[in-house]
Legacy VTK file of the C-alpha trace (Angstrom):
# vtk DataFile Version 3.0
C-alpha trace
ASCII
DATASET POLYDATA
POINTS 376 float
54.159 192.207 21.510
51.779 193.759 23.949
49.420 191.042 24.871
49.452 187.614 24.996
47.079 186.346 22.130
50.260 184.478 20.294
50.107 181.660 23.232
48.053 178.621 22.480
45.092 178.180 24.788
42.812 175.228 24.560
38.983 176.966 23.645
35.897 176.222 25.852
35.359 174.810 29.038
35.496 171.336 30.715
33.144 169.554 32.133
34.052 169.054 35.674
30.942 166.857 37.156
31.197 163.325 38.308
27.870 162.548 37.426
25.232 163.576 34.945
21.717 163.617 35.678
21.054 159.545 36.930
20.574 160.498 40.111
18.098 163.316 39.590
14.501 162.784 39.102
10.930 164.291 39.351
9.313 161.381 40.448
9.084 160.472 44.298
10.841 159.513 45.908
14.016 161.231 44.285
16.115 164.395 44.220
15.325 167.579 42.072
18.723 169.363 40.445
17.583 172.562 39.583
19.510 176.228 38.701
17.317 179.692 39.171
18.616 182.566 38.300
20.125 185.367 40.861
17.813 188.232 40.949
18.761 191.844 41.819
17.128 193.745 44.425
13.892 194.843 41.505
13.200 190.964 41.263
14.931 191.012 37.723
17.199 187.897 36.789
20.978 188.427 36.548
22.179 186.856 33.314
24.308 183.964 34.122
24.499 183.965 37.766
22.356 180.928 39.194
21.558 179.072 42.884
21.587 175.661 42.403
18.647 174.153 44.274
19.062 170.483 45.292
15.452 169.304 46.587
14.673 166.181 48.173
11.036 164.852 47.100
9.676 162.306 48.944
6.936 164.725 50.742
4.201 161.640 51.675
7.352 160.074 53.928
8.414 163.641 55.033
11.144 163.886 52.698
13.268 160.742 54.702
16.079 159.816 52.459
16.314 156.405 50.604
19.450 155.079 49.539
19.329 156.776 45.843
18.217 159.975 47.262
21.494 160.071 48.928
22.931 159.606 45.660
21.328 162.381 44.722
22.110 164.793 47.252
25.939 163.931 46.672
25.510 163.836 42.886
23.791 167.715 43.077
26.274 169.470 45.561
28.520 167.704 44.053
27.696 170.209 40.560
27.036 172.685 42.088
30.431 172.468 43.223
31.893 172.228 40.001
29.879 174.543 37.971
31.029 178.076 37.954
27.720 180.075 37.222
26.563 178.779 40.385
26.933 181.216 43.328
25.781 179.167 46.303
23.436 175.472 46.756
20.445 175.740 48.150
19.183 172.954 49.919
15.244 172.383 50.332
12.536 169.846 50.077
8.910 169.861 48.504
5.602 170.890 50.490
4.959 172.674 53.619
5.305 169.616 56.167
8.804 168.402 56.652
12.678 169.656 55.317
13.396 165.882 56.258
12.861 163.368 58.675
16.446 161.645 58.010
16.728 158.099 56.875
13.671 156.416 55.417
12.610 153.965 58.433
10.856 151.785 56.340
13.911 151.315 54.211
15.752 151.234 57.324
13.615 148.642 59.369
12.331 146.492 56.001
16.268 145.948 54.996
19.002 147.478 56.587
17.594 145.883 59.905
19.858 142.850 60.754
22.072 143.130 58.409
24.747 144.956 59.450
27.038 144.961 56.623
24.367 145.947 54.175
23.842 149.349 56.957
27.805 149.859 56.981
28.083 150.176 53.107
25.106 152.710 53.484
26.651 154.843 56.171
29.716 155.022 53.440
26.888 157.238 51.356
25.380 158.945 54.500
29.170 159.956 55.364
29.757 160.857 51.919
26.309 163.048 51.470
27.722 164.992 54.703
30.920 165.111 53.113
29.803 166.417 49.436
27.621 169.484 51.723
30.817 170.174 53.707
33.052 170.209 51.175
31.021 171.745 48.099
33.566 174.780 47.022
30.056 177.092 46.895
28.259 178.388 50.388
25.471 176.177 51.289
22.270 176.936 52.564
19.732 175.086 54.209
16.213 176.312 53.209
14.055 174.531 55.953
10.399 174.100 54.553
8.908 171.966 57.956
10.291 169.565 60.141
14.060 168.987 60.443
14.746 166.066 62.775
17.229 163.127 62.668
19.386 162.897 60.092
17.748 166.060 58.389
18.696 167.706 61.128
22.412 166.378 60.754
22.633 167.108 57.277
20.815 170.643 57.417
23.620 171.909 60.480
26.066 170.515 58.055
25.342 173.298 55.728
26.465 176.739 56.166
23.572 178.959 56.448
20.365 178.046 57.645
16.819 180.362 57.034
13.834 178.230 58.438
9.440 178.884 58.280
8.692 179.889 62.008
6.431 176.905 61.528
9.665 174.096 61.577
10.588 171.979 64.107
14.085 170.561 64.864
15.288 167.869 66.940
17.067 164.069 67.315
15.222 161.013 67.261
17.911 158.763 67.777
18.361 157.694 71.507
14.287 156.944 71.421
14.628 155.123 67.973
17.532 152.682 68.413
20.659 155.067 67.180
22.420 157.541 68.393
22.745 161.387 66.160
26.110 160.127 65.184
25.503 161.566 61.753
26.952 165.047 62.212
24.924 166.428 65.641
27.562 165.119 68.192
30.338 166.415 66.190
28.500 170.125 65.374
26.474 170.504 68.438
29.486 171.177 71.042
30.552 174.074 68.436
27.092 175.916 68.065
25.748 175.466 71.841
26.762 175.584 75.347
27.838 172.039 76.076
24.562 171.137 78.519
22.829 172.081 75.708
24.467 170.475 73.532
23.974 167.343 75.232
20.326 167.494 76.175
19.506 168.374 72.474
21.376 165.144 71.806
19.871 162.722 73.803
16.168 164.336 74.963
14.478 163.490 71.483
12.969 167.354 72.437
11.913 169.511 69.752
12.537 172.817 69.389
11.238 175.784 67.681
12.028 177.584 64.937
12.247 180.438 67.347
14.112 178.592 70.102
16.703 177.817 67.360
17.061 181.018 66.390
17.763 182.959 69.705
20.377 180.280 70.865
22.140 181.034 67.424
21.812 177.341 65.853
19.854 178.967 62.379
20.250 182.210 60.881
16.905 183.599 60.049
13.346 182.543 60.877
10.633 183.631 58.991
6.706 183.956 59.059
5.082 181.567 56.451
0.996 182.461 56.914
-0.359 184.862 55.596
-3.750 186.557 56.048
-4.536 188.874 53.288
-1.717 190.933 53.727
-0.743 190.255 56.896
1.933 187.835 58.037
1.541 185.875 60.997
3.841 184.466 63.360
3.377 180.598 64.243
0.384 181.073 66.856
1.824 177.851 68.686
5.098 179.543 69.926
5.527 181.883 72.417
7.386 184.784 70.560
7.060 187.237 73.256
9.973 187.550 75.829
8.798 187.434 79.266
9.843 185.512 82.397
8.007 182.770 83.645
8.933 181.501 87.327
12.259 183.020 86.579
12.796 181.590 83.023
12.916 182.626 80.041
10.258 180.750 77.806
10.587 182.938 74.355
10.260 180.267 71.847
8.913 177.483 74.005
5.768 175.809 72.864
2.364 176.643 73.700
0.531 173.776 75.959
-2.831 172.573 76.544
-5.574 174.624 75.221
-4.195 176.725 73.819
-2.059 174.605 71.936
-4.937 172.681 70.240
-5.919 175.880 69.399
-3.103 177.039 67.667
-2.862 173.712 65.609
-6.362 174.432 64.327
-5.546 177.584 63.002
-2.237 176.398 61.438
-3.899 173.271 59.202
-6.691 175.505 57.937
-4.241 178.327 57.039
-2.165 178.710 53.493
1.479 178.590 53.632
3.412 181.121 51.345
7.053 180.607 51.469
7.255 184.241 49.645
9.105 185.961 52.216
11.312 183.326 53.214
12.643 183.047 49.640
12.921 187.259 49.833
15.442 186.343 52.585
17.316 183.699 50.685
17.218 185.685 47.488
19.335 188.357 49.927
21.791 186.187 51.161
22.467 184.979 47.480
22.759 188.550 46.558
25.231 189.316 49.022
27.644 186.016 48.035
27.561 187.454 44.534
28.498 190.751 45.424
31.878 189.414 46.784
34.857 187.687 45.600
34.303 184.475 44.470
37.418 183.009 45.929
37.752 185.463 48.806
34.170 184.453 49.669
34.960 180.477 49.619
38.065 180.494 51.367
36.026 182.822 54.338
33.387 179.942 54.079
36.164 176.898 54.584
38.034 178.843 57.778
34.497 178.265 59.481
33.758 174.891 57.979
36.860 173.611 59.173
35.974 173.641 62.631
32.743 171.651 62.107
34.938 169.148 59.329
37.563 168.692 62.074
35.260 166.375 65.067
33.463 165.121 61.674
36.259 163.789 59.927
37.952 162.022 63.330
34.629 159.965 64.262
32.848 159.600 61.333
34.631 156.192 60.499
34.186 154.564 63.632
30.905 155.955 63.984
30.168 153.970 60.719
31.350 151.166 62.572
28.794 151.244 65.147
25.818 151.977 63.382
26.222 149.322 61.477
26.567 147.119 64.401
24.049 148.296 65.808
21.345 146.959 63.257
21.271 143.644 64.829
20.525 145.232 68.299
18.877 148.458 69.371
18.320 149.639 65.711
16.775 146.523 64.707
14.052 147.208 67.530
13.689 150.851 67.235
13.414 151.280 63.196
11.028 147.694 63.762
8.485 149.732 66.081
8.994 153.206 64.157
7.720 151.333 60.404
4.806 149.027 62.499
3.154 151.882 64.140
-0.215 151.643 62.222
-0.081 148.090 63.184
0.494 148.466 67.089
-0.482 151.681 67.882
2.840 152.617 69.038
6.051 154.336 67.582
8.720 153.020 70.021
9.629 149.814 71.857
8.404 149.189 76.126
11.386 150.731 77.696
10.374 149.947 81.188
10.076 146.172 80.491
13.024 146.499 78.220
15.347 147.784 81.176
13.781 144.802 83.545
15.347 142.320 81.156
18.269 143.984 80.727
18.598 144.176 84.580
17.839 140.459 84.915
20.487 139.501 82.440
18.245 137.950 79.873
20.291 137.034 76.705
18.824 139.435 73.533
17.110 136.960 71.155
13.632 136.457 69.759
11.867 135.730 72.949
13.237 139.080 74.292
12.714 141.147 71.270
8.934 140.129 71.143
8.553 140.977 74.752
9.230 144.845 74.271
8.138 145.673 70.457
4.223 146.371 70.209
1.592 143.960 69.603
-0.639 143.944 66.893
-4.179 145.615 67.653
LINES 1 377
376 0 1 2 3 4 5 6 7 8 9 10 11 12 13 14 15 16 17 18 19 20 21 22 23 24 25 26 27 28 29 30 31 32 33 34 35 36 37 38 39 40 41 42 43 44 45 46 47 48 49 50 51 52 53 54 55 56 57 58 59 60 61 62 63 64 65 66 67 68 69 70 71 72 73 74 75 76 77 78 79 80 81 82 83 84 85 86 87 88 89 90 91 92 93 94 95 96 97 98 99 100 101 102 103 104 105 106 107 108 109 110 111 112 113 114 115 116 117 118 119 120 121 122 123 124 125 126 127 128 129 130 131 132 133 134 135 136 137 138 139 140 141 142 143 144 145 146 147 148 149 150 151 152 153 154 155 156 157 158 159 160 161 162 163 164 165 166 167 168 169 170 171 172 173 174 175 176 177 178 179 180 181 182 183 184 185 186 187 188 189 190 191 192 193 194 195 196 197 198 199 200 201 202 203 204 205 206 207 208 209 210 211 212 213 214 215 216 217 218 219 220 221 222 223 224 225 226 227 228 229 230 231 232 233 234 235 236 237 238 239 240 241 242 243 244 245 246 247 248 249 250 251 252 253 254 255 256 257 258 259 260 261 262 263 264 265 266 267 268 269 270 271 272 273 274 275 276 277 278 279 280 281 282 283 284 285 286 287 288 289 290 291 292 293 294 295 296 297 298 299 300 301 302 303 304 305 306 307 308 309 310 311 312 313 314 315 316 317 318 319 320 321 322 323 324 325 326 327 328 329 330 331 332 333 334 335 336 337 338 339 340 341 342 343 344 345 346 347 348 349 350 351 352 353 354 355 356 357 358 359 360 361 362 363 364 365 366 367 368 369 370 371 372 373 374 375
């Protein structure tokens, strides 16, 4: 015999997900599980190739993760991984405001906040949302829509590819919040930036551009998202020329003052149109098809790896801490984040916080009142 159609071979395929579709849904907040089509270079779909799209909606609360959402995001890379039509996962968020803002702080001060245990047996799902991006056997990439700070920031550098709107901002939160960017940022940051940098983007709580991110080589591609007529502008509040200023470099800095206000103006009254951003995502998904499947996912783990390897040895202990930490710092910082409309103010009194904590004063009611806001 010349072939092999005399040996028996089951028919079909198997159904490889975990999950089905319980932890998708349209309705915010939740996660969207989506597959588009691949299309060629003449915008014409390529029959049978897909993205899968996994798209946080929660867009009033800036796309911050509840506890099912996190479900979600594991459930969807965790098909993508396991369905074959899917060339890469593309994760995104509704609107034009935020990617994510990371954990939901109302969740977060409303619950999790002194109770400890409760927080620990979430940070097993925040671990194993990082996990399912890290170790989905498709490239991931991080289509940032608007602000990606905290833990979006954490679980956006977790992905392999990252295209941002100029108009995105990206930072931590943590240090001025009550946590620390223990989800992924002080395992990835020493790998992707000098290590000064790397530790002033950790603890600062400074933004950064789109731009900024860019030239130090922490996204891939930034893109213009207004457009007038047929002209695309560039975010008018970022300084996107290169020029020197008292001997440093300022290209991607943001504008101040006047100037500033300005710029802010123009940006709420203009239209967003994500159409050349997606052009640019579109390209990268047409150059993992064009390669070897297993050629191209094997390339993709060699780089992973390094990220995976500081991940996997803290993310246990960092668990640990977090969880700990709800009945201290967190439990004030999440506390004055969700009662801002109330006080008028988004984090605790530092200054008479470090007084107390100078003096000795134990950490119970009397002290917590002293620093948190007051109603107005």
């Amino acid at each position: 015999m010349s072939d092999l159609s005399w040996l028996p071979r089951e028919s079909g395929s198997k159904n490889h997900f975990l999950w089905g579709e319980e932890h998708f849904s349209s309705t915010a907040p939740g996660v969207i599980y989506e597959k588009k089509p691949v299309v060629d270079r003449q915008g014409n779909a390529i029959e049978g190739v897909y993205s899968a799209w996994i798209t946080l909606n929660n867009p009033k609360q800036y796309n911050s993760y509840t506890t099912e959402m996190v479900k979600g995001v594991i459930a969807g890379f965790q098909q993508a991984s396991a369905d074959s039509s899917v060339v890469a996962a593309v994760f995104t968020a509704m609107g034009d405001r935020a990617f994510c803002t990371g954990g939901n702080t109302k969740e977060y001060a409303e619950y999790y906040a002194g109770r400890p245990n409760e927080y620990g047996l979430y940070m097993d799902l925040f671990n194993a949302m990082v996990d399912s991006i890290l170790g989905c056997k498709k490239p991931t990439i991080c289509r940032v829509n608007g602000m990606r700070i905290a833990g979006g920031q954490e679980i956006g550098m977790a992905c392999d590819i990252t295209i941002s709107s100029d108009l995105a901002i990206f930072g931590q939160a943590g240090p001025k919040h009550g946590s620390a960017p223990d989800g992924g940022s002080t395992d990835f940051l020493p790998w992707m930036l000098p290590m000064e940098l790397a530790m002033w983007n950790c603890v600062s709580c400074e933004m950064w551009s789109a731009y900024r991110m860019k030239q130090l080589g922490l996204i891939s591609k930034c893109v213009p998202v207004i457009k007038d007529g047929e002209k695309w502008v560039r975010n008018p509040g970022v300084i996107t020329d290169t020029y020197l200023d008292d001997g440093e470099i300022v290209y991607g800095e943001f504008k101040r003052g006047a100037a500033a206000k300005e710029a802010r103006d123009f940006v709420m009254s203009a239209t967003t149109d994500f159409e050349k951003l997606d052009l640019e995502l579109n390209n990268i998904l047409l150059t993992f098809t064009n390669l070897f499947p297993g050629c191209l996912i094997k390339s993709v783990e060699g780089i992973r790896l390094k990220k995976k390897y500081f991940w996997d040895q803290a993310k246990v202990i960092n668990r640990h801490w977090l969880g700990a930490n709800m009945n201290y710092e967190a439990y004030l910082g999440f506390n004055a984040f969700n009662t801002k409309k109330i006080t008028g103010q988004d984090t605790i009194d530092f200054i008479e916080y470090r007084q107390r904590q100078a003096e000795g004063a134990a950490f119970d009611t009397e002290f917590m009142a002293a620093v948190l806001g007051k109603p107005q």
